[in-house]
C-alpha positions as CSV (number, residue, x, y, z in Angstrom):
1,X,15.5,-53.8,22.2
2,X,11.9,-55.2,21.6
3,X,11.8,-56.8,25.5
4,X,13.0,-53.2,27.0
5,X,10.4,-51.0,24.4
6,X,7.3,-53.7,25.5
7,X,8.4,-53.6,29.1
8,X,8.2,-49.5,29.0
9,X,4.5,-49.3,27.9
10,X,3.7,-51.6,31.1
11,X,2.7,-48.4,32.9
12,X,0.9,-47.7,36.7
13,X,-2.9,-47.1,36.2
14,X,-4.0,-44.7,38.7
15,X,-5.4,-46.9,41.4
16,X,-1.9,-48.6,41.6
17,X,-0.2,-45.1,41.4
18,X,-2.6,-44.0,44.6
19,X,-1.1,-46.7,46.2
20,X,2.2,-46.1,45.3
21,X,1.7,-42.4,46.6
22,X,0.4,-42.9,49.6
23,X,2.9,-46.1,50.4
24,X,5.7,-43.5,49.7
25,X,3.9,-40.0,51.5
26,X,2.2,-42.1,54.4
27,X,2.1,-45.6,54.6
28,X,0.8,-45.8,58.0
29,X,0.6,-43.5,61.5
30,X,3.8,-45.8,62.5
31,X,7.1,-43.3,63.8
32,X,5.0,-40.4,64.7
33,X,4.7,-41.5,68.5
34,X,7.7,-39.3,69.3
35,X,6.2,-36.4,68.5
36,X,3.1,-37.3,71.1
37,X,6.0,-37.7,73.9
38,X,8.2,-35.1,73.1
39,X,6.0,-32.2,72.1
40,X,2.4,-33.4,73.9
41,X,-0.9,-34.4,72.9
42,X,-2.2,-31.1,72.3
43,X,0.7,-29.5,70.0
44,X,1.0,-33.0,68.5
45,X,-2.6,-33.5,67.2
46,X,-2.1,-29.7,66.1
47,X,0.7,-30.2,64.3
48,X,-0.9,-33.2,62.6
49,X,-4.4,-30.7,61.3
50,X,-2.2,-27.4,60.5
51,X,1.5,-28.2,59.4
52,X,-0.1,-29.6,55.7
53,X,-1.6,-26.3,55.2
54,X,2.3,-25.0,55.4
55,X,3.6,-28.1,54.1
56,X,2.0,-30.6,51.8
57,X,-0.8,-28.9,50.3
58,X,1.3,-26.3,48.6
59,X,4.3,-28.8,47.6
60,X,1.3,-30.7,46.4
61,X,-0.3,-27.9,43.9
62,X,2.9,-27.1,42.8
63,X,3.5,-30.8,42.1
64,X,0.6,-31.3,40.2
65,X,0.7,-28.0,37.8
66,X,4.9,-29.2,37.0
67,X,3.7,-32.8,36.5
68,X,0.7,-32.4,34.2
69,X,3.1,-29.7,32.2
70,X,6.3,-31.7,32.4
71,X,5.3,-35.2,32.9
72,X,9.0,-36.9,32.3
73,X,11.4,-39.0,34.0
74,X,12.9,-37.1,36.7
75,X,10.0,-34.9,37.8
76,X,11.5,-32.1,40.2
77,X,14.8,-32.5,39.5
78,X,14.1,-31.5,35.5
79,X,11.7,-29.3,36.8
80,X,14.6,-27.4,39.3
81,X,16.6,-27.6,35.7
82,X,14.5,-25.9,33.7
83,X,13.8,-23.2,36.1
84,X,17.2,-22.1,37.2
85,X,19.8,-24.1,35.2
86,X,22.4,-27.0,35.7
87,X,23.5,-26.5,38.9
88,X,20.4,-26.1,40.9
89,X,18.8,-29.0,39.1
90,X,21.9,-30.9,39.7
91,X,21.6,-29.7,43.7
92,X,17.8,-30.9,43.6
93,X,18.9,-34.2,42.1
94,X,21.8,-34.5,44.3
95,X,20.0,-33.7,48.0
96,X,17.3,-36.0,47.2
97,X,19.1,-39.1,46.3
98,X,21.0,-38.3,49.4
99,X,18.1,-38.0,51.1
100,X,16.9,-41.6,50.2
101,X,19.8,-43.3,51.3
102,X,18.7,-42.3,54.8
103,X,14.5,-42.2,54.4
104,X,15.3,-46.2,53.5
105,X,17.8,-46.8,55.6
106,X,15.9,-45.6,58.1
107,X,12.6,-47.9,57.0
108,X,14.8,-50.9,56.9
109,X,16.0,-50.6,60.4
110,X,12.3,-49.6,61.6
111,X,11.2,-52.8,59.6
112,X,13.9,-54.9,61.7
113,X,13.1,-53.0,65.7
114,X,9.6,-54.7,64.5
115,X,10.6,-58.1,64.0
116,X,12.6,-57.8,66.9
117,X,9.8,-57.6,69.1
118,X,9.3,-61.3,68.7
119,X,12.3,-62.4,67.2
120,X,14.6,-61.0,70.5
121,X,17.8,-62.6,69.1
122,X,17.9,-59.9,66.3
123,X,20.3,-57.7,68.2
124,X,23.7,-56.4,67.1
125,X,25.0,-57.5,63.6
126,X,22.5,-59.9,63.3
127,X,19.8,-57.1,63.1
128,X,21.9,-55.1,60.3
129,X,21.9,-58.2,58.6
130,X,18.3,-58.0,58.6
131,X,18.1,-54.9,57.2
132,X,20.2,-55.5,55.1
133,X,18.3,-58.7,53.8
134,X,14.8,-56.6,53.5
135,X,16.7,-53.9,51.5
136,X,17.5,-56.6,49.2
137,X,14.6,-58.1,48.5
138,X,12.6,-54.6,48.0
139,X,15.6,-54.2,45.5
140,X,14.4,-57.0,43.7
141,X,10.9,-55.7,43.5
142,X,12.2,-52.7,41.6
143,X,14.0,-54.3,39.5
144,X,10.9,-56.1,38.3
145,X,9.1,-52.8,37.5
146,X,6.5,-49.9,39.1
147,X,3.7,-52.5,38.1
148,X,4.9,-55.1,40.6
149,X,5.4,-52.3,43.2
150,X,2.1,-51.0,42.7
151,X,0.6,-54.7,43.0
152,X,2.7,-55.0,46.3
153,X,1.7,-51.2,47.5
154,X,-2.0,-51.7,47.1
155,X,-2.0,-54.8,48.5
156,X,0.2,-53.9,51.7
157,X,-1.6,-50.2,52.4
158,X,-5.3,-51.6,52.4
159,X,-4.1,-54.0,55.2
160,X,-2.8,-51.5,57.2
161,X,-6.2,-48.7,56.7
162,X,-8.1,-51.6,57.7
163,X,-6.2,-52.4,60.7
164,X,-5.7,-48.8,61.7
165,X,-9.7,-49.0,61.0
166,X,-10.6,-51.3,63.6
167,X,-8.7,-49.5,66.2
168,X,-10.4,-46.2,65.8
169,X,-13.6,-47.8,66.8
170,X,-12.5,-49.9,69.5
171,X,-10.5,-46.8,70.2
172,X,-13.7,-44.3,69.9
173,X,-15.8,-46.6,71.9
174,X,-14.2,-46.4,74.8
175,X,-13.1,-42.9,75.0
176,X,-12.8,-41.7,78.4
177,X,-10.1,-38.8,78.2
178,X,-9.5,-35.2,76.7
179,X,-7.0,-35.9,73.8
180,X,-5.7,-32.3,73.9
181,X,-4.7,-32.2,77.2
182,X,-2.1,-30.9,78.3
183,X,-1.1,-28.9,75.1
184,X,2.7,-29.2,75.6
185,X,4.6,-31.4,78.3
186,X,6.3,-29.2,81.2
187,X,9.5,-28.8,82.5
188,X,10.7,-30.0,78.7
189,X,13.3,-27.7,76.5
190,X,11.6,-25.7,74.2
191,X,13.5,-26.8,71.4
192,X,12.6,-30.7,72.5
193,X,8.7,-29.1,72.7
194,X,8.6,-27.7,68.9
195,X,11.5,-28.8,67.5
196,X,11.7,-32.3,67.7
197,X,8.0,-32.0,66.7
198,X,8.2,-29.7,64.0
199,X,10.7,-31.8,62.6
200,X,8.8,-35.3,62.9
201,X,5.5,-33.4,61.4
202,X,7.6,-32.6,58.1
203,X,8.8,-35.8,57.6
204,X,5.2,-37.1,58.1
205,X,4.2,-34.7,55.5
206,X,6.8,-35.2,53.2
207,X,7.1,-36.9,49.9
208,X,4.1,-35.9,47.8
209,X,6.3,-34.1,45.0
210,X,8.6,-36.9,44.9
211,X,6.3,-39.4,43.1
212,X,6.8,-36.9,40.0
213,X,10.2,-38.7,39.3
214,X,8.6,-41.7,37.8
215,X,5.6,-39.6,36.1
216,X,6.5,-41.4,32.8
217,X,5.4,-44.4,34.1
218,X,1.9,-44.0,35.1
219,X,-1.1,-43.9,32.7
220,X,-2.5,-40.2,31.7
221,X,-0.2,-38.3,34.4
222,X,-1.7,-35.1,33.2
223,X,-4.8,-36.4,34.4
224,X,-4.1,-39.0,37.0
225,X,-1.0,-37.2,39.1
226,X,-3.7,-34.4,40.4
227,X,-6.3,-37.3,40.9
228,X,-4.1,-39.1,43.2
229,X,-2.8,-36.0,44.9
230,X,-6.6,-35.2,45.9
231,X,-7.4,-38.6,47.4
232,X,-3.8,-38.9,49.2
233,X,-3.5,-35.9,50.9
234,X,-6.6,-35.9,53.0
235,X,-5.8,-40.0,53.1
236,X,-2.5,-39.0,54.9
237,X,-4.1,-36.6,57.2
238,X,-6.6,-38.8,58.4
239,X,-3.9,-41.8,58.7
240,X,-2.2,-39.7,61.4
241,X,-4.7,-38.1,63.3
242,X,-7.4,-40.5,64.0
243,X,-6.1,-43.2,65.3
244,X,-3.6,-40.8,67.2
245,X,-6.7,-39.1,68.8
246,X,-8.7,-41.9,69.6
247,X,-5.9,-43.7,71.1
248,X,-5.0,-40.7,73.8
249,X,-8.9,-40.3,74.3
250,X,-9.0,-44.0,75.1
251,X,-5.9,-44.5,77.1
252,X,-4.9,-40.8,78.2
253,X,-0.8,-41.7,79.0
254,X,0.2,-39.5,76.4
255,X,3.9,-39.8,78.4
256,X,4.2,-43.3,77.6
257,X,4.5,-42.4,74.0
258,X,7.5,-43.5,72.3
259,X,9.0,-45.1,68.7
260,X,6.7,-48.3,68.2
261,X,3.8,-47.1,70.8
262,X,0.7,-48.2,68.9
263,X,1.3,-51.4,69.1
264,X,0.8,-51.3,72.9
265,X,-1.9,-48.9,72.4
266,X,-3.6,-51.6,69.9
267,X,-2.9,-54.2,73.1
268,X,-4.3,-52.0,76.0
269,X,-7.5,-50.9,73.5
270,X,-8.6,-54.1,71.7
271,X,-6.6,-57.0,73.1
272,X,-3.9,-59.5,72.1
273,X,-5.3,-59.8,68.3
274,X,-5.3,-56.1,67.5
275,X,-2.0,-55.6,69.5
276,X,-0.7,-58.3,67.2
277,X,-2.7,-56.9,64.1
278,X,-0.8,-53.3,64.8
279,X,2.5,-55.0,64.9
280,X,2.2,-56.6,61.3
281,X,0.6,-53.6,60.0
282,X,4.2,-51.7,61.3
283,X,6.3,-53.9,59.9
284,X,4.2,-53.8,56.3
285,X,3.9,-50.1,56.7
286,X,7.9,-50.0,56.8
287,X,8.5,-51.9,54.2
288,X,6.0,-50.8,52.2
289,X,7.4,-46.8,52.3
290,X,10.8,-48.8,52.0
291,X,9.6,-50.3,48.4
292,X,8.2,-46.9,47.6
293,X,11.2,-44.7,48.5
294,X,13.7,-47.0,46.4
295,X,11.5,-46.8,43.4
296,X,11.0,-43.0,43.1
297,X,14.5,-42.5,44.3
298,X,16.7,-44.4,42.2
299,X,14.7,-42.4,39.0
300,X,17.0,-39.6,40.1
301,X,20.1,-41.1,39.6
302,X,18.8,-42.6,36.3
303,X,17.6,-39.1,34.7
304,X,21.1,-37.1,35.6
305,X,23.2,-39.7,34.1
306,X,21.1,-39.5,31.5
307,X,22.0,-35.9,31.1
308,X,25.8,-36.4,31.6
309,X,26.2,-35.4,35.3
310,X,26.6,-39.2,36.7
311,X,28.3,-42.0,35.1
312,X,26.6,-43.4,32.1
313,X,25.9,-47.0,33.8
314,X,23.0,-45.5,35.9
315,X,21.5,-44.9,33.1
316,X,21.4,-48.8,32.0
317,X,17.8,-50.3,31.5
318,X,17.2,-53.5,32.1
319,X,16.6,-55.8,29.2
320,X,13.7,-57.7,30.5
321,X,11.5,-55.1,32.6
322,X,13.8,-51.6,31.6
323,X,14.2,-50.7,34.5
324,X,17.0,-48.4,35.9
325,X,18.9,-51.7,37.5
326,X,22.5,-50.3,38.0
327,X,20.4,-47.0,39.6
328,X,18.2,-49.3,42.0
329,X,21.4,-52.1,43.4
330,X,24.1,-49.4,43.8
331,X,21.6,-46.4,45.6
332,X,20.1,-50.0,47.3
333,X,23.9,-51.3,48.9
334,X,24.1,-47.5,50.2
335,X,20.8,-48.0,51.8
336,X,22.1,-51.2,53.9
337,X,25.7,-49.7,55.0
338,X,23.5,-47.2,56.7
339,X,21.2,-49.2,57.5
340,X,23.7,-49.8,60.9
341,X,22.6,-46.5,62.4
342,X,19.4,-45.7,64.4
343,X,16.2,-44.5,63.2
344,X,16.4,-40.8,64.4
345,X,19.9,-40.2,63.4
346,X,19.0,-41.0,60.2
347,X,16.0,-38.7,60.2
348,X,17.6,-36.2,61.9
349,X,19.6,-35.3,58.5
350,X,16.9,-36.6,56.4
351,X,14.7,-33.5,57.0
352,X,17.3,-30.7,56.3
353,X,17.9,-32.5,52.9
354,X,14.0,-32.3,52.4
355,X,13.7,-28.9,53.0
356,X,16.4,-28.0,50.3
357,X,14.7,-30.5,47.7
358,X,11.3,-28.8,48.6
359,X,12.2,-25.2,48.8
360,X,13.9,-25.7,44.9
361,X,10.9,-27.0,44.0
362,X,8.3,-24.6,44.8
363,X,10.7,-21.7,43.4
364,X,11.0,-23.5,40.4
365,X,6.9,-23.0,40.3
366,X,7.0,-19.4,40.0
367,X,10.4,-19.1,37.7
368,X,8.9,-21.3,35.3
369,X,5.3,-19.3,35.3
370,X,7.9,-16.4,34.6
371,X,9.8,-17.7,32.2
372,X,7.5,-20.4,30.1
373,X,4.3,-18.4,30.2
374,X,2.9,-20.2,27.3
375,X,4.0,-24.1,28.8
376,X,0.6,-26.0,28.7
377,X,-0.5,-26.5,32.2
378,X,-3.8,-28.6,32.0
379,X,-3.9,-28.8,36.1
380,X,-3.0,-24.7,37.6
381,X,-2.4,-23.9,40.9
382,X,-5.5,-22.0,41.7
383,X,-6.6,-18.6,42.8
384,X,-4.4,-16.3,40.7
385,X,-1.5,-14.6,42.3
386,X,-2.4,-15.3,45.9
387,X,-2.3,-19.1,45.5
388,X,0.9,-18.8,43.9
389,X,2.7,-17.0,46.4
390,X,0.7,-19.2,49.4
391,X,2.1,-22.3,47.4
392,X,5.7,-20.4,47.7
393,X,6.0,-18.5,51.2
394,X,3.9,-20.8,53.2
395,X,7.0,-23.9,52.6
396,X,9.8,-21.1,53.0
397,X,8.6,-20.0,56.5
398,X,7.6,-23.8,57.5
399,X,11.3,-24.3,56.6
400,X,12.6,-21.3,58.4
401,X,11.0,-22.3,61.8
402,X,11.9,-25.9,61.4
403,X,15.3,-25.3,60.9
404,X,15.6,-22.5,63.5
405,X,14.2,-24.9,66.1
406,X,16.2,-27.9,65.0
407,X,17.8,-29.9,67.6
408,X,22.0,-29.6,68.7
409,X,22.6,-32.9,66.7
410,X,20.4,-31.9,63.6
411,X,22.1,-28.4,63.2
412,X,26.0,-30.2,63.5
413,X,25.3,-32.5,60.9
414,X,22.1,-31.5,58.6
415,X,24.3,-29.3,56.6
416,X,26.9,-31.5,55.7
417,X,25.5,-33.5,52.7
418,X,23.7,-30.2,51.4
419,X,27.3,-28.4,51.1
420,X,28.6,-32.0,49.5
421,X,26.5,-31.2,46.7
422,X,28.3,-27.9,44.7
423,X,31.7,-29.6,45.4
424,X,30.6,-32.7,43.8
425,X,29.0,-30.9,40.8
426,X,32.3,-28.9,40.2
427,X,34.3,-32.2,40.7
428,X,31.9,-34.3,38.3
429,X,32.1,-31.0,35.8
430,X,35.3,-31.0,35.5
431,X,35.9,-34.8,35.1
432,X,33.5,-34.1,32.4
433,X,35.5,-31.2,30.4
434,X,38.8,-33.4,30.7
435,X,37.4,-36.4,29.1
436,X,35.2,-34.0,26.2
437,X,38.9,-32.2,25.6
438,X,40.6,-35.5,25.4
439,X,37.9,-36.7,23.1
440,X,38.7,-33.7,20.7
């Protein structure tokens, strides 16, 4: 008992934490190339200044006013809870450990198309057994505690800003062309044009709230959660737009964009050392939002056994760091059996998953204004009843176009694991009445 209470006081101090925020929100400009190729410079670079103003900033307010009220283990899932009851909090909970399983997945195979670039043998199995070896050993790092993965995030993300660095001014020194043009690519689909975009752009700008679930582990969240919000979001911005714009205005083939593109553009801008420098800076990128994802998401499974709606052993601690250990290697093996599929099928579903976890979380916002009125909030969303209603409508209609203009493939399979959710909470409820009546 003495090892697990000393190994809970070991907390994230906010440097660390901004680290850990940013590894988890951003990491690196890596996987947005698509979106140059698919919906074109112009609408790409667009995307990249407006969709936070729909997106991130609002999740982001809301995040900060629940965390520096609620600071606990869980974050928007308690939050989701407390607003609108069991089921909804258990739909949060649900669609967002769901939604790790493929945000990892997807970062471990990412982390493995990297390494194949100069290991060429890692094809077939042998590159699922890759992934599946990187999944492992970022499982281990969790297991060790938010202290080690802040260590490991810090040390990771200020390689990759200052590679990223170097190519915006190689990039900026040499610009010859008009990053904006042309606005949108012709003769493409429309729903290729602003959905496929639209749907890359959230995922960029996803993530912020999601920190929250290990609130109880940083130092002063009241005070540090906002802190790190203010520092990450314009962080994140600038990760993605810069080098995106200086490399177009440098090079100008905007069609040659595709999954893995700045590493060429690093080649073609500075030469074989930054084209190498780009490469490692993708593959620590990956498994740096891959160390990140699995220790904010396996929280969730953690704080909902904890409160009876999963088995009791995800709940275990462990007895050297207390960690949630059970939580981190079970959500961990689902992460490398999917692991097998590609990168965009895995996003794909990823982002209608998001949406739900979002939208319940800036409704729970306003319902808990309404119905906890007196609930300290050091940190408030600002200006009065406007910013409250910008912090709610401006996600629901970002939501309503993105899923509108979703692709064939996202709208077939996006809503299965958000429908899984009520059956699995009735199913899990009533496993739970039969065992309280057999009990009495």
């Amino acid at each position: 008992m003495t090892s697990v209470t000393g190994a809970a006081v070991r907390k994230a101090a906010l440097l660390p934490f901004v680290f850990v925020m940013y590894a988890y929100a951003t990491g690196g400009p890596f996987g947005l190339e698509d979106m140059v190729g698919t919906s074109g410079p112009g609408l790409a670079l667009v995307y990249m200044l407006l969709l936070p103003f729909f997106w991130c900033i609002p999740v982001s307010l809301v995040a900060a006013e629940l965390t520096t009220a609620m600071p606990v283990e869980g974050g928007f899932y308690r939050w989701v809870r407390a607003a609108f009851g069991d089921f909804w909090g258990f739909q949060a909970g649900w669609w967002n450990w769901s939604a790790s399983f493929l945000l990892a997945a997807a970062y471990a195979v990412l982390a493995t198309d990297y390494l194949s670039f100069y290991f060429p043998a890692i094809v077939g199995w042998k590159h699922h057994v890759v992934s599946v070896l990187i999944v492992a050993g970022i499982a281990w790092i969790n297991v060790r505690g938010i202290q080690m993965v802040g260590v490991v995030s810090t040390v990771l993300s200020i390689f990759v800003l200052l590679v990223v660095a170097a190519l915006c001014i190689i990039a900026a020194i040499k610009w010859q062309h008009n990053p904006f043009l042309p606005m949108v690519p012709p003769y493409v689909p429309p729903f290729q044009v602003f959905g496929v975009g639209l749907a890359l752009g959230l995922w960029l700008y996803s993530g912020y709230e999601q920190v929250s679930s290990v609130a109880e582990e940083v130092e002063n969240p009241q005070r540090n959660y906002p802190i790190a919000l203010a520092i990450v979001v314009p962080l994140s911005v600038a990760t993605y737009f810069l080098p995106t714009m200086f490399s177009l205005a440098a090079l100008g083939d905007w069609q040659k964009w595709h999954t893995g593109y700045f590493s060429d553009a690093a080649l073609l801008i500075g030469g074989r050392w930054l084209g190498f420098a780009m490469t490692i800076a993708a593959l620590i990128t990956n498994l740096s939002l891959l160390n990140a994802t699995v220790l904010t998401s396996t929280r969730m499974p953690s704080t909902m056994a904890e409160d009876g709606y999963l088995p009791a052993a995800f709940s275990a601690r462990h007895p050297r760091y207390g960690t949630p250990w059970i939580a981190i290697i079970v959500s961990s093996i689902i992460c490398a059996l999917l692991a097998q599929k590609t990168m965009v099928q895995l996003l794909t579903v990823y982002v209608w998953l998001r949406i739900g976890v979002t939208v319940l979380t800036v409704l729970s916002s306003w319902q808990l204004r309404a119905t906890q009125p007196d609930l300290a909030r050091p940190f408030r969303i600002p200006w009065g009843r406007a910013g409250m209603l910008y912090v709610i409508f401006a996600p629901l209609a970002m939501s309503v176009v993105a899923l509108a203009g979703s692709d064939p493939f996202a709208r077939k399979w996006g809503p299965v694991p958000l429908v899984l959710g009520p059956v699995v909470y009735f199913v899990l409820r009533t496993i739970r009445k039969e065992n309280t009546s057999e009990k009495i």
